[in-house]
C-alpha positions in Angstrom: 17.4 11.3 -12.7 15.7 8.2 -12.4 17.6 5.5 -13.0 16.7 2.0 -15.4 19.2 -0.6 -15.8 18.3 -1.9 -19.2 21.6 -0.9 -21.5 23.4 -4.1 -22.7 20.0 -6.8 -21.0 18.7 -8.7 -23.8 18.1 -11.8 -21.8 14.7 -11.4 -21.1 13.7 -9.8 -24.3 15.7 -12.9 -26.0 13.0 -15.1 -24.1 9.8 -13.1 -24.7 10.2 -13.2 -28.7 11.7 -17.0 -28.1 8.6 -17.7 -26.5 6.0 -15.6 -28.8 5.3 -13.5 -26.1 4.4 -9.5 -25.0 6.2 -7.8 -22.1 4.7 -6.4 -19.4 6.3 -3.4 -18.0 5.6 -1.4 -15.3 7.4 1.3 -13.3 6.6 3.0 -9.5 7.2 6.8 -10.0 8.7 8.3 -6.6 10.7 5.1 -5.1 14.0 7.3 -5.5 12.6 10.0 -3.3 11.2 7.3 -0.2 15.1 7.3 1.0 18.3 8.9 1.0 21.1 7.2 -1.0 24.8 7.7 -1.6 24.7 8.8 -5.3 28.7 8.7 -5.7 30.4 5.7 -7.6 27.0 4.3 -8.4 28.3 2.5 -11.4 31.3 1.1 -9.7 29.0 0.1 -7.0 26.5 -1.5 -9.8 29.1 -3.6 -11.3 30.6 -5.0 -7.7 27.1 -6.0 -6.8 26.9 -7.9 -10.2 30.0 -9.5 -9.1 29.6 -10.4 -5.9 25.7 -10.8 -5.8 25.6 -8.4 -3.0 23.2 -5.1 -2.9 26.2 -2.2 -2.7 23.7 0.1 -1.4 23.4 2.3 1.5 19.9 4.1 2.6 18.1 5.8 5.1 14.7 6.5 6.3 13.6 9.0 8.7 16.1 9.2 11.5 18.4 6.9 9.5 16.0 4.1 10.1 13.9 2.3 7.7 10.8 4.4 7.6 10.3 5.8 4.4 11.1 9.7 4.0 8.1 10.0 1.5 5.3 7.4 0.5 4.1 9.4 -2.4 4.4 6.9 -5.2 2.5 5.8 -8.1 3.0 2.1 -9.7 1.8 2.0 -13.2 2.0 -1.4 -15.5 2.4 0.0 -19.3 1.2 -1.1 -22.1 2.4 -4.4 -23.3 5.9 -3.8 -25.6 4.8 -6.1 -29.1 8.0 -8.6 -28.6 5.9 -11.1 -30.4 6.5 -9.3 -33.2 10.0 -9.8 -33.4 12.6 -12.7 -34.5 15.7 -13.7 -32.5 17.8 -11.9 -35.0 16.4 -8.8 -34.8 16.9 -9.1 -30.9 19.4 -6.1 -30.8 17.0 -4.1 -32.5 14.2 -4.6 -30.0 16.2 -4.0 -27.2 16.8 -0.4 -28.7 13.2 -0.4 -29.4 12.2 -1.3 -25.7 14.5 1.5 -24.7 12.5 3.7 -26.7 9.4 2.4 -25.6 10.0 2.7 -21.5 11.7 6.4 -21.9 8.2 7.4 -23.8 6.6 5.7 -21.3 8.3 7.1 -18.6 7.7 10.6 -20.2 3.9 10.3 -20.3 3.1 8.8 -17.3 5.4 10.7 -14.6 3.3 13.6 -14.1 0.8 11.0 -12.6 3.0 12.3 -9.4 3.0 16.4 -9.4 6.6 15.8 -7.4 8.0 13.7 -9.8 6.7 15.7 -13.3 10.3 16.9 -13.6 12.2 13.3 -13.4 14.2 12.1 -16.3 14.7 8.3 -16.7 18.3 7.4 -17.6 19.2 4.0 -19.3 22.5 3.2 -17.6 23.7 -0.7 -17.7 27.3 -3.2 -16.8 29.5 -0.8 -19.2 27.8 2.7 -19.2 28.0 4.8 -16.2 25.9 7.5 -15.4 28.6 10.3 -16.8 28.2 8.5 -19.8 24.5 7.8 -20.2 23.9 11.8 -19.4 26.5 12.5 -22.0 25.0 10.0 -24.7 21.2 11.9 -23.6 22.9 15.1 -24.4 23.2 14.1 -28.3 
């Protein structure tokens, strides 16, 4: 899985349609395959570093130093999402329907990268672990 943290952030949806105006996304296919990373505990690690303000990370390149593993990636700017079109209280419902939009996204563009064609993106956030987010995709 690739991994977005989106579940539960409003706040910059809340000032795109505060400010009338379209977002921009964009996602680089193949960044989770440039390193090796300690997958355990990743939400307990996600909510210390929202805590403390300190990356809980821990990586490695070639040789365990920072060289990248693999420079195969692919950045692609969507789209814009049509936040304009929405009114601050309907701001829950376009944060499910930026959800929406980035997983569809996601979808269609990964197979720009061969090696990442079989990636799923997985909206995880503060109070959803990945256990639960894979459970929630099972639905």
């Amino acid at each position: 899985y690739d991994h977005a943290y989106l579940d539960g952030r409003m706040g910059f949806i809340k000032v795109a349609i505060e400010k009338g105006v379209d977002i921009a996304p964009m996602y680089t296919f193949g960044m989770y395959d440039m390193y090796e990373t300690v997958d355990g505990h990743r939400h307990k690690r996600s909510v210390m570093a929202q805590n403390s303000g300190l990356p809980m990370v821990v990586w490695a390149g070639k040789l365990f130093s920072s060289v990248p593993q693999n420079e195969e990636i692919a950045t692609v700017v969507f789209d814009a999402f049509p936040a304009s079109q929405y009114d601050l209280s309907e701001l829950e419902q376009a944060s499910r329907d930026y959800i929406v939009y980035i997983k569809r996204c996601f979808d269609e563009y990964k197979h720009i990268l061969p090696s990442q064609s079989h990636r799923r993106l997985l909206i995880i956030g503060k109070d959803t672990d990945e256990a639960s987010a894979i459970a929630r995709e099972m639905l």
